[in-house]
VOROLO-182633 format. One line per 4 residues: their letters; for each residue x, y, z of N, C-alpha, C. Coordinates in pm, whole numbers. Example, Ala and Ser with C-alpha at 12.3 -4.5 7.8 and 13.67 -1.06 7.14 Angstrom:
<atoms>
AS> 1319/-569/780/1230/-450/780/1320/-330/780  1285/-225/708/1367/-106/714/1290/3/787;
</atoms>
This chain:
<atoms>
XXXX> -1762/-1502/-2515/-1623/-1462/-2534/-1541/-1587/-2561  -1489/-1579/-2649/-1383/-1704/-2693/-1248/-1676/-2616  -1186/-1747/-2557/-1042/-1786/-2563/-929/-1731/-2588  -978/-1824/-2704/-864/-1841/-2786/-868/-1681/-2874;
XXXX> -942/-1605/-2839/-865/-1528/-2993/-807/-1398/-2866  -833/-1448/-2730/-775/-1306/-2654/-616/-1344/-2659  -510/-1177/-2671/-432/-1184/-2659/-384/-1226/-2558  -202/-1205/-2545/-173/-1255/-2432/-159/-1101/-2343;
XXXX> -136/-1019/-2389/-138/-858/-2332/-280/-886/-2261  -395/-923/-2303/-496/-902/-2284/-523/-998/-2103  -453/-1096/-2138/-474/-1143/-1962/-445/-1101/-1879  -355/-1026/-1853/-378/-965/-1730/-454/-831/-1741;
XXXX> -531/-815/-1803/-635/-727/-1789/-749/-778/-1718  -786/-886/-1763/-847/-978/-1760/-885/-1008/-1582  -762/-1083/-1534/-726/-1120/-1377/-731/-979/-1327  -657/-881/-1347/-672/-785/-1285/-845/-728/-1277;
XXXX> -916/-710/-1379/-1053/-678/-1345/-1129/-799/-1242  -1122/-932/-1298/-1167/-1045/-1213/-1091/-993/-1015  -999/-1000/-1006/-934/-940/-881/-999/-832/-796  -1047/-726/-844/-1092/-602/-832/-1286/-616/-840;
XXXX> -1295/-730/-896/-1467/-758/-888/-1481/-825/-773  -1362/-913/-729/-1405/-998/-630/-1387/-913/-504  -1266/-835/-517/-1229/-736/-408/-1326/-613/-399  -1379/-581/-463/-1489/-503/-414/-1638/-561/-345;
XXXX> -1683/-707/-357/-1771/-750/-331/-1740/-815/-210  -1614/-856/-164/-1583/-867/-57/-1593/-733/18  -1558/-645/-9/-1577/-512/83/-1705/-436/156  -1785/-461/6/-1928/-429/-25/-1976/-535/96;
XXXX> -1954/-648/104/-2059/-747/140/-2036/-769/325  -1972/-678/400/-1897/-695/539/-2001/-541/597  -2156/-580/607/-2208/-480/677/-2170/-485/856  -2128/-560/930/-2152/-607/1025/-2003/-576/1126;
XXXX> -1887/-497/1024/-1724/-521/1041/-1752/-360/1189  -1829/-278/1111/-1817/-180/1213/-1902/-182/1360  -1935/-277/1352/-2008/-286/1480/-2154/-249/1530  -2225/-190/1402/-2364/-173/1369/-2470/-282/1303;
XXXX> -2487/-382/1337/-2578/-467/1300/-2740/-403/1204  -2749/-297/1214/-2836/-242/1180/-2814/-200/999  -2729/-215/970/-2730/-189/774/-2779/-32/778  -2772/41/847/-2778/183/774/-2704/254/713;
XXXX> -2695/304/614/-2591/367/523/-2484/453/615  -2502/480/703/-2378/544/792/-2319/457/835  -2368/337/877/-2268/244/992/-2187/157/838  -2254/192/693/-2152/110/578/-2096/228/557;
XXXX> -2117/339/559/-2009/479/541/-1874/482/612  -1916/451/776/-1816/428/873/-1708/295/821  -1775/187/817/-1683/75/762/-1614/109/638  -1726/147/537/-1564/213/409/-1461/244/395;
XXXX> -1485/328/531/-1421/459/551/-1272/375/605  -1335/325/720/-1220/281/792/-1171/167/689  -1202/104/597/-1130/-11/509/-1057/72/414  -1082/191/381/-1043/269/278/-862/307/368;
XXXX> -878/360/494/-750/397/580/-643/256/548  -701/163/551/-558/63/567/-524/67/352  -650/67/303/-579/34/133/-519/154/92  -570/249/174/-427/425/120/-308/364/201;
XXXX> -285/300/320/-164/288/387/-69/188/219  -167/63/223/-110/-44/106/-52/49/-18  -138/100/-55/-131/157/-179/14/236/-154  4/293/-49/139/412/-75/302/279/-98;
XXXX> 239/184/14/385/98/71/373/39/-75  297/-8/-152/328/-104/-292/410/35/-422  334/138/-420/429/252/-500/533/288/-452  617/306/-298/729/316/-263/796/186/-313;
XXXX> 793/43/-321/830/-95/-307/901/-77/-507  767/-35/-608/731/-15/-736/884/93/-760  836/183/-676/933/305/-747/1135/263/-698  1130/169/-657/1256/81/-582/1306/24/-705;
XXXX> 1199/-93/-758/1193/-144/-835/1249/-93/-992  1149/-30/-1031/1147/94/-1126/1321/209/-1165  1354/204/-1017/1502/272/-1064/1615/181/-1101  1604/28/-1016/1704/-58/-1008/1672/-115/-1176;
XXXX> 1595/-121/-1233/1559/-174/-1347/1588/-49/-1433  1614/86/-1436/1687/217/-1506/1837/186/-1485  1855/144/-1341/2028/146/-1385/2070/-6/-1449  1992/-63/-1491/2032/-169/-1546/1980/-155/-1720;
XXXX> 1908/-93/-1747/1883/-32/-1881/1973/78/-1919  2056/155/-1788/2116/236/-1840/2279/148/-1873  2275/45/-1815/2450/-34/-1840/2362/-83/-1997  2270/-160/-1992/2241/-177/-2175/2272/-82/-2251;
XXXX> 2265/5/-2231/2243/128/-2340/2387/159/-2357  2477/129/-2219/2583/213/-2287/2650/97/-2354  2640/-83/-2315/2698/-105/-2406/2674/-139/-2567  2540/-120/-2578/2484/-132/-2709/2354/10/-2754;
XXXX> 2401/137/-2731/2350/227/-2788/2269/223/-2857  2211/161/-2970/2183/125/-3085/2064/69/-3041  2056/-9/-2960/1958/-112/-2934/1834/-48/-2841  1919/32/-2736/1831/34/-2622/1854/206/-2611;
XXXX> 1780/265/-2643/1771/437/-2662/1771/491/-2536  1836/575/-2520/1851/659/-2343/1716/664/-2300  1595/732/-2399/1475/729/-2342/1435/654/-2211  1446/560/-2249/1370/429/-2195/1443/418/-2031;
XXXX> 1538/429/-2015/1638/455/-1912/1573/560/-1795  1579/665/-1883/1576/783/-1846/1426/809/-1812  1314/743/-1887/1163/744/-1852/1180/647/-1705  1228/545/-1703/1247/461/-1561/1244/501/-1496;
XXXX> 1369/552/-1470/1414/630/-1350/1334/756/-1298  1259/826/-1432/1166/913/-1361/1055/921/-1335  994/765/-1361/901/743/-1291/902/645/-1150  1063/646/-1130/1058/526/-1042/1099/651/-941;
XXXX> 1174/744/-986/1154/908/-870/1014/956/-805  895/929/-873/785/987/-892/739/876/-785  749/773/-791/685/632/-707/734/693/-577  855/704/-565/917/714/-390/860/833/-358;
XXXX> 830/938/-456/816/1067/-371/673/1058/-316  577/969/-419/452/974/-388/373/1019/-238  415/974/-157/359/956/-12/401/1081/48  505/1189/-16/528/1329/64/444/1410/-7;
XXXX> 417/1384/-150/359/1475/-243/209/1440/-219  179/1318/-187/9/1295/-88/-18/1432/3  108/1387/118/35/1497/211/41/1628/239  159/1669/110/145/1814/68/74/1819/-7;
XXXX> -2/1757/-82/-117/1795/-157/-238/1782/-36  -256/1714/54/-326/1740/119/-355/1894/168  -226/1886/238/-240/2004/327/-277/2149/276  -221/2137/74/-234/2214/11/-424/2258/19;
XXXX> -467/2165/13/-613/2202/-32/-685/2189/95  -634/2231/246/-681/2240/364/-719/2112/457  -676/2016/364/-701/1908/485/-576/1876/584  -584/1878/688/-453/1918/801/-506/1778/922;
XXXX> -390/1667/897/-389/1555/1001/-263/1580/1074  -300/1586/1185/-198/1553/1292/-120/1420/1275  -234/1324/1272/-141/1163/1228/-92/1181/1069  -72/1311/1004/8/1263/859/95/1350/914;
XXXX> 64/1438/959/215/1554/970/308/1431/1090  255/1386/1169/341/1291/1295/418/1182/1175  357/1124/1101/404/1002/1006/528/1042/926  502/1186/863/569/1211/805/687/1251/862;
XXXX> 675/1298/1008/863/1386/1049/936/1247/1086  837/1141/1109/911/1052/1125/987/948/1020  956/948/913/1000/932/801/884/792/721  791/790/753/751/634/789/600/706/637;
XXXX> 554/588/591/459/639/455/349/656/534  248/726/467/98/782/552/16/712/480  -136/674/552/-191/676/485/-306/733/430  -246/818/333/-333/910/275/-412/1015/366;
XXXX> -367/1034/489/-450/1076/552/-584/1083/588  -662/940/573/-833/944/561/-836/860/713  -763/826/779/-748/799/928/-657/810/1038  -671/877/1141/-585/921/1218/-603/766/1330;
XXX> -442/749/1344/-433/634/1467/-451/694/1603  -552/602/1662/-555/621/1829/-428/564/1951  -428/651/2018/-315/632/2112/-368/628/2273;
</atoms>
């Protein structure tokens, strides 16, 4: 692979796959995190599992953070637009903002889609009356 002829669009494709190779082989490579010394495919099922609970928690808090982002950057495309119409088309405004709606709602529409298709957590329904993001519901916290 040459260089020089990759775009510049093309690098962060690039880092992002490199990121995601290294971050999975770090994950992959921690037989020992759950407390089974033994490498049997359940005691790496168990560890997944539980590494998987904190990256649904991340994942939701970086798309709430995104969809913040995402609107404050619509109302600032929407002051472009009105003072130069021409330039900057409502679209673009108006796509922002509704995907930066879609980001915040994410984490209620998780666990009603959960609940929709029968999976029922006590720790997402508790997360949620309290106003606080879930994660994903694939681990319930001990008390």
């Amino acid at each position: 692979m040459q260089f020089k002829s990759l775009k510049l669009s093309q690098l962060p494709i690039i880092l992002l796959s490199a990121f995601l190779l290294l971050a999975s082989s770090i994950f992959a490579g921690s037989s020992e995190v759950a407390g089974s010394p033994d490498g049997t495919f359940g005691a790496m099922a168990d560890d997944m599992t539980g590494q998987m609970g904190e990256f649904g928690s991340m994942l939701v808090a970086v798309a709430f953070v995104a969809g913040i982002g995402f609107v404050v950057v619509a109302l600032f495309k929407f002051k472009q637009h009105k003072d130069n119409p021409t330039q900057v088309t409502i679209g673009t405004p108006a796509m922002l903002l509704f995907i930066g709606i879609f980001l915040i709602y994410l984490p209620n529409l998780i666990t009603t889609g959960g609940s929709t298709v029968g999976y029922t957590s006590s720790a997402g329904l508790e997360n949620q009356s309290k106003g606080t993001a879930t994660s994903l519901g694939l681990t319930a916290p001990t008390t």
